[in-house]
N, C-alpha and C positions, 0 to 999 in steps of 0.2 A: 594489447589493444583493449581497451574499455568496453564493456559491454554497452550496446545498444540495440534499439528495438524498431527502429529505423524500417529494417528490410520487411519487417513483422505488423508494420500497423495496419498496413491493407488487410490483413485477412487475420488480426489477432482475436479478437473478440467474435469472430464465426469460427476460427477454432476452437475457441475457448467451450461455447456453447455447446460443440459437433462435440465433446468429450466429456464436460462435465455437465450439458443442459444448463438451468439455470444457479447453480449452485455457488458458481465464486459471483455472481450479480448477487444473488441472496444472502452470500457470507457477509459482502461488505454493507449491505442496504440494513443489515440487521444492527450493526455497528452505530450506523447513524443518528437512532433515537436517542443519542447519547453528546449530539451535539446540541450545544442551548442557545437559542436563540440571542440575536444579535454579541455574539462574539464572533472572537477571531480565531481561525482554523485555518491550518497545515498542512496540506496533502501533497505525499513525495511519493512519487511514480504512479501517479492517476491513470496512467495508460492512455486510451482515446478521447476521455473526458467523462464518459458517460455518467459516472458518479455525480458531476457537478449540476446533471440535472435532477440526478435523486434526491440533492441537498435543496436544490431549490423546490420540490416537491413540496419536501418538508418546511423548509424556510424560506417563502419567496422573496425575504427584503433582510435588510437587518446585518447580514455578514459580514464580513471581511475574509474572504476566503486569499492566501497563498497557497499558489501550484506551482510545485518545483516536478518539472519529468526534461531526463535530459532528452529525447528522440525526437527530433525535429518535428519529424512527421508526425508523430504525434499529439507535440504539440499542436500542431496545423490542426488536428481534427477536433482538438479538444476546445481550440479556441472559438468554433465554429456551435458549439453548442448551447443549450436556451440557460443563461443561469440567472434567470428574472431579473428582480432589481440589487442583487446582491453583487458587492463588490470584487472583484475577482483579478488579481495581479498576478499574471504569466511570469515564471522563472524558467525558463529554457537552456538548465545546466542542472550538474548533478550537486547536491543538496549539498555535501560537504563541502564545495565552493565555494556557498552561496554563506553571506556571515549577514544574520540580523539580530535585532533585539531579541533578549525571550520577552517575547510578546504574546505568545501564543494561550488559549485558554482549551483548544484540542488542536491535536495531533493525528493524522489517520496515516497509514502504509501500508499499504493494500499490497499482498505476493513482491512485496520488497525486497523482504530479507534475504530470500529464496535462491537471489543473485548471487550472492558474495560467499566465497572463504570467509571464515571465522574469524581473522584476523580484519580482513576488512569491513565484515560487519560491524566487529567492535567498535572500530571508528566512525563508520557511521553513527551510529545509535547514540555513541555520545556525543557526539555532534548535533544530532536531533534532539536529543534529551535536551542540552542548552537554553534549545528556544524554547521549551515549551513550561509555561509557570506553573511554580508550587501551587499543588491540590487542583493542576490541570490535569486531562484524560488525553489517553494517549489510546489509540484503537487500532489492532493489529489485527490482520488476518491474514492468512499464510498455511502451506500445507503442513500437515504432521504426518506422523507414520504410527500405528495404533495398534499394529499387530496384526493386520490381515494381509495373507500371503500375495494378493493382487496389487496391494500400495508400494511396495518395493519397486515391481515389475513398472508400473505406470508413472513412476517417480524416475527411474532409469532412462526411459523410453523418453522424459518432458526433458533433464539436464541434457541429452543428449545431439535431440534436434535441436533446443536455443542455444548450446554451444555452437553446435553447426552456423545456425543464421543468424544469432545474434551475436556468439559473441563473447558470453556470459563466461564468470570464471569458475561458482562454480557447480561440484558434482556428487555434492550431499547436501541434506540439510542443515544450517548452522543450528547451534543450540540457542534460539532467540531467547528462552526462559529465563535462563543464565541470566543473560545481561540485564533483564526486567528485577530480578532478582536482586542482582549486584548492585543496582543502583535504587534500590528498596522500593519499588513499585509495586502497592497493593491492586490485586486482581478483584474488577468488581461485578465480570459478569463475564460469561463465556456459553457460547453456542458451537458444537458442531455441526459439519453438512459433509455431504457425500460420503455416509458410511464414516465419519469421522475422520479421513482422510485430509481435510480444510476446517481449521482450526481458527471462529473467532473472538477475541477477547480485547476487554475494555479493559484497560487499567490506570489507578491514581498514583498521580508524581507526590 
């Protein structure tokens, strides 16, 4: 069965905060400054939405935002949110599904990777990579493991419950690098948060 987050929307983002405060809102809002005004943007597993008001914060008009998250329910909450006058096309299925033009000028996937075996991430990511245009940015955030004896423990303890409720397949970290690597993507800026434990980074296709 495919992972989904379904059972998780109702109370994802007040657990999220109960564990890490504001930390994964702040990885990805950091990401942001990195999107340019009136283009076209990508975002694949937005969660509840909430990001799409941080975009309109920064850019109230001008977008063309695609939101790919497969969770019903999530979509339901995400659709419900303020995204000004910016254009905003709901895709309610999982991303490798979904076949568009590379039309894209950014890319965002926010604790995406985080899902998948190694083999399925591959597939995703180049899947993703497709749409998104040469000397586009492509903006990742997602957990890492840094060498502190507590990130192990609390990394354990997160694959553990969303297998349980959601689902998820899997029960390490993939090695995202790699594949930014492999498909020659220069890194153009990166932030840590939480003791380094959330790792965010911009990079050029």
């Amino acid at each position: 069965m495919a992972a989904n987050f379904n059972n998780a929307a109702w109370f994802y983002d007040r657990l999220s905060r109960l564990i890490y405060g504001r930390a994964l809102v702040n990885a990805q809002v950091y990401l942001l400054q990195y999107v340019a005004a009136n283009s076209n943007i990508l975002v694949v597993g937005g969660g509840t939405g909430w990001i799409l008001e941080e975009i309109a914060k920064l850019h109230p008009s001008g977008l063309n935002i695609t939101y790919a998250e497969v969770s019903v329910n999530m979509m339901t909450l995400s659709k419900k949110r303020n995204i000004g006058n910016n254009n905003v096309v709901f895709i309610n299925d999982a991303i490798e599904k979904v076949f568009m033009p590379a039309k894209f000028d950014t890319v965002i996937t926010p604790f995406l990777f985080d899902n998948f075996t190694g083999q399925t991430m591959q597939m995703v990511f180049k899947h993703i990579h497709v749409l998104l245009k040469p000397g586009g940015h492509w903006l990742n955030a997602d957990f890492q493991l840094s060498g502190k004896w507590w990130q192990k423990a609390l990394l354990k303890s997160m694959f553990l419950f969303f297998k349980i409720v959601c689902k998820i397949e899997a029960s390490e970290l993939p090695d995202i690098e790699k594949c930014f690597k492999m498909y020659d993507y220069k890194p153009s800026a990166q932030q840590p948060f939480f003791g380094g434990f959330i790792i965010s980074k911009a990079y050029i296709k």
